[in-house]
py3Dmol code that shows the C-alpha trace and the ligand (Angstrom):
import py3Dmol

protein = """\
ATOM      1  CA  UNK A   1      -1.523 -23.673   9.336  1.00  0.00           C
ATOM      2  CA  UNK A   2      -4.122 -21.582   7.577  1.00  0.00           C
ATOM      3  CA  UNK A   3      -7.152 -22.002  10.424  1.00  0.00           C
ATOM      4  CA  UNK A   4      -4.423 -20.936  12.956  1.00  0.00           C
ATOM      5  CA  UNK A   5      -3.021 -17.873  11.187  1.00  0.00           C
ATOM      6  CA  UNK A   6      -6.783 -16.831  10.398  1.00  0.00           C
ATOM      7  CA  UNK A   7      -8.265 -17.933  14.061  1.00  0.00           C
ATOM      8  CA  UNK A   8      -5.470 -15.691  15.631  1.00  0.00           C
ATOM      9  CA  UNK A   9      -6.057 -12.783  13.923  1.00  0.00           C
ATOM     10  CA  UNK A  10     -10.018 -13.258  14.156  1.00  0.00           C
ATOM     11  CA  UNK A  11      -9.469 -13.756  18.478  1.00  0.00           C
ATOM     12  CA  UNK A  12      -6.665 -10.391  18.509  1.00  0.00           C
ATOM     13  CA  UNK A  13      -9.177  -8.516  16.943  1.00  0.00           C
ATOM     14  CA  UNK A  14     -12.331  -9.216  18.519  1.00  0.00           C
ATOM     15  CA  UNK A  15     -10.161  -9.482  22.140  1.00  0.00           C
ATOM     16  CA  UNK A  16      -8.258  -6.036  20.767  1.00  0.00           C
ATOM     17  CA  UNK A  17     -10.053  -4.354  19.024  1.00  0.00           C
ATOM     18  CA  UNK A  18     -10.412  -0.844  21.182  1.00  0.00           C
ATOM     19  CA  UNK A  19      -6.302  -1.114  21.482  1.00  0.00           C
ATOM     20  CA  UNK A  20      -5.324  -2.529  18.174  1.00  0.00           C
ATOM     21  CA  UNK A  21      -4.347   1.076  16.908  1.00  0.00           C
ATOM     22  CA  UNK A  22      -2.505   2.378  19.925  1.00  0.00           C
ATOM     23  CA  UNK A  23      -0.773  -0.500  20.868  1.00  0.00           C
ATOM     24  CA  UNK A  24       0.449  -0.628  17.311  1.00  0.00           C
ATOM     25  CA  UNK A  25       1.909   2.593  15.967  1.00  0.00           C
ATOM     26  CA  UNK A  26       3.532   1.127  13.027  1.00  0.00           C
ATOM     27  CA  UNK A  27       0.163   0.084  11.384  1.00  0.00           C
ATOM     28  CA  UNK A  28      -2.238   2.664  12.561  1.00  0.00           C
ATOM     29  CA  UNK A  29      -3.647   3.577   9.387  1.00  0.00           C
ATOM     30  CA  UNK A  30      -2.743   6.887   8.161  1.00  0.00           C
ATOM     31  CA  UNK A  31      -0.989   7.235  11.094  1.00  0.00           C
ATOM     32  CA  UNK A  32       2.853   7.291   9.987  1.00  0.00           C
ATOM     33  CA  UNK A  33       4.306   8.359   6.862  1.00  0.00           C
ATOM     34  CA  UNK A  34       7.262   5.665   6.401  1.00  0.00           C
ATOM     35  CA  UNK A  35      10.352   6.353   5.345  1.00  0.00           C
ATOM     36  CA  UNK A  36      10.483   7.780   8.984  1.00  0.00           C
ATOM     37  CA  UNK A  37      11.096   5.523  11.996  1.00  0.00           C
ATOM     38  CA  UNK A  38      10.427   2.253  11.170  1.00  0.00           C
ATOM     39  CA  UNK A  39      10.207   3.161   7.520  1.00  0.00           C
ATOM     40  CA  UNK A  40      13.994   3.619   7.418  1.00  0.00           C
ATOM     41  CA  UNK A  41      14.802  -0.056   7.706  1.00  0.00           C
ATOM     42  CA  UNK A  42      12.226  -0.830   4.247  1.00  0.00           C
ATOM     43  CA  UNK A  43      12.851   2.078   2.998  1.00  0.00           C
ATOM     44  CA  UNK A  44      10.257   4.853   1.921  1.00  0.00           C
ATOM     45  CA  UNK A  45       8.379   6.622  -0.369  1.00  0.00           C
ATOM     46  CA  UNK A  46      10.108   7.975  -3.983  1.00  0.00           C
ATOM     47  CA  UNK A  47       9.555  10.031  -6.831  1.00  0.00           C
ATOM     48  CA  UNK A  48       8.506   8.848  -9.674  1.00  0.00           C
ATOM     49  CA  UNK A  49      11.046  11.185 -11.934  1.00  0.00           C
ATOM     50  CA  UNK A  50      13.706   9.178  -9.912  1.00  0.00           C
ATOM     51  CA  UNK A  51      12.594   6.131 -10.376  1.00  0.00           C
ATOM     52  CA  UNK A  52      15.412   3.647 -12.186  1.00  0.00           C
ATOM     53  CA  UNK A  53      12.670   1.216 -13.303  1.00  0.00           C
ATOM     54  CA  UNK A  54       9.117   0.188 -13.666  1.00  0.00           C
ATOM     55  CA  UNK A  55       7.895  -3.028 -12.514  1.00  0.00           C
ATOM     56  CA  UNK A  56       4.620  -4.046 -13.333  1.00  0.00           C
ATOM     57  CA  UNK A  57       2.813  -6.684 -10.282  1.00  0.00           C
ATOM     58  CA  UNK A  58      -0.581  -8.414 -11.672  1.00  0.00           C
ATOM     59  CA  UNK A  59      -2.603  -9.516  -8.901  1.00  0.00           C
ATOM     60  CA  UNK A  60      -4.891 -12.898  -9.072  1.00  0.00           C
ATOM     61  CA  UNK A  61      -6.735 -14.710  -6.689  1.00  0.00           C
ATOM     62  CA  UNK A  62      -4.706 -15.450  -4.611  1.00  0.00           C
ATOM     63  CA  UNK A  63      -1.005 -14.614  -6.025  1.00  0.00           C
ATOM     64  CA  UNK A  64       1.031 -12.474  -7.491  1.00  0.00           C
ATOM     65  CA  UNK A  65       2.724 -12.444 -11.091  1.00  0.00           C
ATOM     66  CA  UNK A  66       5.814 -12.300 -10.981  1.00  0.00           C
ATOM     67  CA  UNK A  67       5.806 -14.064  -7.253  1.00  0.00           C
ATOM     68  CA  UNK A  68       9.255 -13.128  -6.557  1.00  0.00           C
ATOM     69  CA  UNK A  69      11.255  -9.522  -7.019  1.00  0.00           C
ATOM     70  CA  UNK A  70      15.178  -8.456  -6.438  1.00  0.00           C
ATOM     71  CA  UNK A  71      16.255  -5.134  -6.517  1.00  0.00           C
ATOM     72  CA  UNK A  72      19.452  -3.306  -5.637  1.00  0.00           C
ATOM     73  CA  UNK A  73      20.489  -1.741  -2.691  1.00  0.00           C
ATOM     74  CA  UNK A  74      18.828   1.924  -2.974  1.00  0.00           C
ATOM     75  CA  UNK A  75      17.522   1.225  -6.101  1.00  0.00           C
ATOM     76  CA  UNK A  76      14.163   3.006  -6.526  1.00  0.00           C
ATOM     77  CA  UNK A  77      11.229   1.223  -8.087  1.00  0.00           C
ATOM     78  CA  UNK A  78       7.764   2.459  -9.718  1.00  0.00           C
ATOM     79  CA  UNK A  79       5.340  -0.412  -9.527  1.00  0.00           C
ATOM     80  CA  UNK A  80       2.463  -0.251 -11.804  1.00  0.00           C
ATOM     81  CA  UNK A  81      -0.158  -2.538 -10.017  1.00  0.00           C
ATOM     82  CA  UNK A  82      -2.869  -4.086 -11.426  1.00  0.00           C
ATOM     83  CA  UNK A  83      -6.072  -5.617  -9.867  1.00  0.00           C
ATOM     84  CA  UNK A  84      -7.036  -9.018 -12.523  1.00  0.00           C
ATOM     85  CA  UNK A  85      -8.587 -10.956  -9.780  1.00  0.00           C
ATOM     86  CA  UNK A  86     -12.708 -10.993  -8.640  1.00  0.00           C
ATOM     87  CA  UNK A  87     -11.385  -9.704  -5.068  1.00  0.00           C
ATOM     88  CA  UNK A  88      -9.854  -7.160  -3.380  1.00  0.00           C
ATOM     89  CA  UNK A  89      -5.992  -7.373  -2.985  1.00  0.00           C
ATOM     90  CA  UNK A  90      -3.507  -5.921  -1.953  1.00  0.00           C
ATOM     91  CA  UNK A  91       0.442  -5.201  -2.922  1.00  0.00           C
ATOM     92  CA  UNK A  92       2.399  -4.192   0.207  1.00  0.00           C
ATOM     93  CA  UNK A  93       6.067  -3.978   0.791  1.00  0.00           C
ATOM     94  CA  UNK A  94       7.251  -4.786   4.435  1.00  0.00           C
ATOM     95  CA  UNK A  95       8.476  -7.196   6.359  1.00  0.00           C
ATOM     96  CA  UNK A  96       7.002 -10.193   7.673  1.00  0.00           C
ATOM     97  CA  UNK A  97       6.558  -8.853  11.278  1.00  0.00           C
ATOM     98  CA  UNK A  98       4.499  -5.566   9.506  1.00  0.00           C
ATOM     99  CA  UNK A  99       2.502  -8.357   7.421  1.00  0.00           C
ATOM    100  CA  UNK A 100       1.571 -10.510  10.343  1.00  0.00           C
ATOM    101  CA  UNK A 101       0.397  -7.648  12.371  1.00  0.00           C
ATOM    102  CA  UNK A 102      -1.176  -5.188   9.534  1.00  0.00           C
ATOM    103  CA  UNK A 103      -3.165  -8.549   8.780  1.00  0.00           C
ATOM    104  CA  UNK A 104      -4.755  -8.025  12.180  1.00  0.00           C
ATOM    105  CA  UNK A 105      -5.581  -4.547  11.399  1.00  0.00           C
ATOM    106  CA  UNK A 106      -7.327  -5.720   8.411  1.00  0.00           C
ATOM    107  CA  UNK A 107      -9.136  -8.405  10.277  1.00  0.00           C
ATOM    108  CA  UNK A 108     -10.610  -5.304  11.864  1.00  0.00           C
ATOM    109  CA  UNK A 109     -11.541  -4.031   8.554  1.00  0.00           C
ATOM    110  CA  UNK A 110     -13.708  -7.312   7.634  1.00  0.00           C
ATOM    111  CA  UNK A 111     -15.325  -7.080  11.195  1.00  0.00           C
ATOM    112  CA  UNK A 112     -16.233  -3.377  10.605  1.00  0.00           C
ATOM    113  CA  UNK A 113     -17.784  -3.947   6.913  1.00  0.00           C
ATOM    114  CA  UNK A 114     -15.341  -1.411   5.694  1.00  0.00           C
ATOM    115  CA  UNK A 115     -13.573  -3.976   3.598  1.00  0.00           C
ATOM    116  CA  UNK A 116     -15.926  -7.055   1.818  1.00  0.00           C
ATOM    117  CA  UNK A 117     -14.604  -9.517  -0.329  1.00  0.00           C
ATOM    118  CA  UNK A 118     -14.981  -7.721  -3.929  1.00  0.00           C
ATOM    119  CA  UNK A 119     -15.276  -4.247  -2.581  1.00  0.00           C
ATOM    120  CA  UNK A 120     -14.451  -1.492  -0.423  1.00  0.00           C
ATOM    121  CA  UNK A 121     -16.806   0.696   1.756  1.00  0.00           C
ATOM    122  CA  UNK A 122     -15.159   3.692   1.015  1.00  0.00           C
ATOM    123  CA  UNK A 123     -18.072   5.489   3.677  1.00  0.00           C
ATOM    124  CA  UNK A 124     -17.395   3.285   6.204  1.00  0.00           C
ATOM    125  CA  UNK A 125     -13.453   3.443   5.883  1.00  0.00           C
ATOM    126  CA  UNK A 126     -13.736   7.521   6.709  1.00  0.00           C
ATOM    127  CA  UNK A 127     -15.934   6.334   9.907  1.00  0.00           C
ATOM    128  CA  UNK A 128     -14.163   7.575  13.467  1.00  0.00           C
ATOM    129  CA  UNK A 129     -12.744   5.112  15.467  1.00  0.00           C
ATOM    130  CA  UNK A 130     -12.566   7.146  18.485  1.00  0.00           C
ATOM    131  CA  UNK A 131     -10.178  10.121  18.469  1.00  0.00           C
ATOM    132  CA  UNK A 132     -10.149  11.079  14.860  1.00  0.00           C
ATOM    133  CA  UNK A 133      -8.482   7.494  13.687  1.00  0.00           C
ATOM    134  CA  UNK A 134     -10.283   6.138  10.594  1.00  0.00           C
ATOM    135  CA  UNK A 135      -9.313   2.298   8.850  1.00  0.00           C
ATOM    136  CA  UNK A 136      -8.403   4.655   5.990  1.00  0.00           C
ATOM    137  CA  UNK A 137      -5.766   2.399   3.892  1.00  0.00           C
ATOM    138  CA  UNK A 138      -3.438   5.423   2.819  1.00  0.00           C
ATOM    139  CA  UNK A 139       0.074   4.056   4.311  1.00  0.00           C
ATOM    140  CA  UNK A 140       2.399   4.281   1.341  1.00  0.00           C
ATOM    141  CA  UNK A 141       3.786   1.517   1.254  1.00  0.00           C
ATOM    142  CA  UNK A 142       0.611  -0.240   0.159  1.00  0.00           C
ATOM    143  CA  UNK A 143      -2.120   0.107  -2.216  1.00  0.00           C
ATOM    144  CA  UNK A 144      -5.594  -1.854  -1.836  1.00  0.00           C
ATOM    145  CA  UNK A 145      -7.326  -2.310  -4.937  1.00  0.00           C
ATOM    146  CA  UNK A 146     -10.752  -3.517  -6.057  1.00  0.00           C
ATOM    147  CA  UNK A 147     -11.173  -5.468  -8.914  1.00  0.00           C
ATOM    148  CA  UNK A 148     -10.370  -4.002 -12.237  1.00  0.00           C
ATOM    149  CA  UNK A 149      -8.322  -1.000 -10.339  1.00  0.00           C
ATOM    150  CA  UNK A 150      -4.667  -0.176 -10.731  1.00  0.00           C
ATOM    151  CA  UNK A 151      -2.640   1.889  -9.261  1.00  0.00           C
ATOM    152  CA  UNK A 152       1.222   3.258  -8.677  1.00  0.00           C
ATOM    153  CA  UNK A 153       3.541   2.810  -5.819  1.00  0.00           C
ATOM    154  CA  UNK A 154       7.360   4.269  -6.098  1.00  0.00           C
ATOM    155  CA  UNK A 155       9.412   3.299  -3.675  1.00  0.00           C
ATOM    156  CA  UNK A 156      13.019   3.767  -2.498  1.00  0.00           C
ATOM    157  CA  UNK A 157      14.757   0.699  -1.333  1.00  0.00           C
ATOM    158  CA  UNK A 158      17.168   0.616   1.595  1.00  0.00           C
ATOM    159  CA  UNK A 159      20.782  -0.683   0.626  1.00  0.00           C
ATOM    160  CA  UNK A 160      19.736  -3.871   2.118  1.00  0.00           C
ATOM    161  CA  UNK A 161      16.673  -5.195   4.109  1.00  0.00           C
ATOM    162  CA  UNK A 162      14.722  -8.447   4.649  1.00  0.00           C
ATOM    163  CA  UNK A 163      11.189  -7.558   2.907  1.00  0.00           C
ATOM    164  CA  UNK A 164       8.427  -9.391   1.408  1.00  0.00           C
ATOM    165  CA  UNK A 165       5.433  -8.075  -0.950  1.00  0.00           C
ATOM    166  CA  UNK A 166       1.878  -9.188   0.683  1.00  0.00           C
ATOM    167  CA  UNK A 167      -1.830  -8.842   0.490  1.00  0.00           C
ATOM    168  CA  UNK A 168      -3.095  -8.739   4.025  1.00  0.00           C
ATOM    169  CA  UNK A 169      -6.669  -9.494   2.884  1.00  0.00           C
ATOM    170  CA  UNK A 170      -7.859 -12.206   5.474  1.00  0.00           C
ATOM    171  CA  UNK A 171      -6.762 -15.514   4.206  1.00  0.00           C
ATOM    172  CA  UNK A 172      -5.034 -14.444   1.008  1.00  0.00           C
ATOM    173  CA  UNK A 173      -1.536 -14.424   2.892  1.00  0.00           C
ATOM    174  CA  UNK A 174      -1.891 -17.655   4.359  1.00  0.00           C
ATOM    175  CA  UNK A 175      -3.335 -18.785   0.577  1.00  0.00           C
ATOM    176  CA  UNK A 176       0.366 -17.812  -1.393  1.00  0.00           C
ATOM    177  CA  UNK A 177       0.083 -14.297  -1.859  1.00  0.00           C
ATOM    178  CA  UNK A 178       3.078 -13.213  -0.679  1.00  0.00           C
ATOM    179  CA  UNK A 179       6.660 -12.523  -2.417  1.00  0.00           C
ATOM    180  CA  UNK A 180       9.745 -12.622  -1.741  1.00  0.00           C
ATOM    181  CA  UNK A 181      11.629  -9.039  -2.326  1.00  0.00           C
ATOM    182  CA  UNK A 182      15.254  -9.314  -2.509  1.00  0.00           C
ATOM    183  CA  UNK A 183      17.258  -6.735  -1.648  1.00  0.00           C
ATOM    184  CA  UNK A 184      20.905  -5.793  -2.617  1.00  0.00           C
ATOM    185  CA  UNK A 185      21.459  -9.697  -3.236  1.00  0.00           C
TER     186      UNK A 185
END
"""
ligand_1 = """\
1
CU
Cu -5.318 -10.694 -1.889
"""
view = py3Dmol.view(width=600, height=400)
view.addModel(protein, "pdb")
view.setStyle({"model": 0}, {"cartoon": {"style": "trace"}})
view.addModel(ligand_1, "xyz")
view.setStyle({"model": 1}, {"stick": {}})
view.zoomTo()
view.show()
């Protein structure tokens, strides 16, 4: 199950690699600002100030702690995430469909030397992929951390939606890190 997962994201992006970003709006880095579109159905970006609780997500090699989250319908949620593994992960709230495919996009990343096991080429991230699109990481409904780095995601839940927290590092997916993220259950 793992070498398939990882072989068909390695063949989509070598075979798709000049169309990855326009045939996939939804995941074009930088490209959307969810909460809008497709955001609406996993919700979108909060404030902080609004927030109803804090959450704190550790991150290992490969999982997360705690593996599984609930949360009420419209609840919003400030995670405080925290890198304690010797790779880069990263926390990401979508659904499986968003996973699958943004795990393609980071393929891409891994191909392009923007992303390496333990550390991010924050030069090569900025680099022009043709028409001004970059593999800058800056959707918000992720963060991608290096090791030792933490960071803050607040985010507004829908009143119900089918969602799971991921890393979409190659591999670590199809290794256990992903959560389940109940929603008004
Ligand atoms: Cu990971």
């Amino acid at each position: 199950m793992m070498k398939n997962h990882l072989l068909r994201g390695v063949g989509a992006a070598l075979l798709a690699t000049p169309l990855l970003f326009a045939g996939q709006p939804v995941l074009a880095a930088g490209s959307h600002s969810g909460g809008h579109g497709h955001g609406e159905a996993i919700g979108g970006p909060g404030e902080a100030a609004q927030a109803d609780r804090t959450v704190e997500i550790a991150m290992h090699d490969n999982y997360y702690e705690p593996e599984r989250l609930s949360v009420a319908g419209g609840e919003t949620v400030r995670f405080l995430v925290r890198n304690e593994g010797s790779l880069v992960h990263e926390f990401n709230i979508g659904t499986a469909t968003m996973h699958a495919a943004h795990q393609e996009e980071m393929m891409m990343m891994v191909e392009h030397g923007v992303l390496e096991a333990d550390r991010i080429n924050h030069e090569r991230m900025k680099m022009d992929m043709g028409g001004g699109r970059t593999m800058e990481h800056d959707d918000p409904n992720s963060v991608l951390l290096e090791p030792g780095e933490s960071a803050e995601i607040v985010w507004r839940f829908p009143q119900s939606a089918d969602l799971e927290f991921a890393c979409n590092v190659p591999g670590h997916y199809e290794a256990g890190m992903v959560g389940s993220l109940e929603v008004g259950q």
